[in-house]
C-alpha positions, 0 to 999 in steps of 0.5 A: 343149435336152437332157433334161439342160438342161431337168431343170437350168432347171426345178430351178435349177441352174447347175453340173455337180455333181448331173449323175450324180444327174439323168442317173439320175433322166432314165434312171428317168423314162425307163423310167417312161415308156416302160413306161406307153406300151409303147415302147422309147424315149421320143418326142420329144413325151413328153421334157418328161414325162420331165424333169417326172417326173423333178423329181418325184423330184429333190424327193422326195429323203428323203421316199421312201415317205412320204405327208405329212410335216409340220415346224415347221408346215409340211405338204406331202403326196405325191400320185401323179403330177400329172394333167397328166403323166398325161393326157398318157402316156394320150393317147399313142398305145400299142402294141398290147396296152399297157393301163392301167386308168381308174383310174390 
């Protein structure tokens, strides 16, 4: 299954007309994640991060830069990313020179 098919059955949908919008979330995802790691590709053990990551912001679509929002008593709040994505880009092994700080 593609980055592509598996974006679409995690966010339930069945057409093609948000494909351009997906393939640059995947292609943003991407980045966020080979820039963590320190790689120039995603691996193929981190393709499931890379579409959850880019979920994440498919569902933040109009929410950019807000922390928390609430409407007609409903409150969702914007964390960082979910600590199981994190936990598994820290355990993926790095290139040399690749650091991150325990706080992340």
């Amino acid at each position: 299954m593609t980055a592509l098919e598996r974006f679409k059955t995690l966010a339930g949908i069945a057409d093609d007309t948000q494909d351009g919008l997906i393939s640059v979330l995947l292609s943003d995802a991407g980045d966020a994640v080979c820039d963590y790691i320190g790689r120039d590709s995603v691996p193929e053990r981190l393709v499931s991060v890379q579409v959850q990551l880019a979920v994440i912001a498919y569902n933040k679509r109009g929410a950019e830069g807000e922390s928390s929002r609430s409407e007609g008593g409903i409150s969702q709040s914007f964390d960082g990313l979910p600590p199981e994505l994190l936990a598994r880009l820290k355990n993926y092994p790095r290139k040399a020179g690749v650091l991150y700080t325990a706080d992340e």
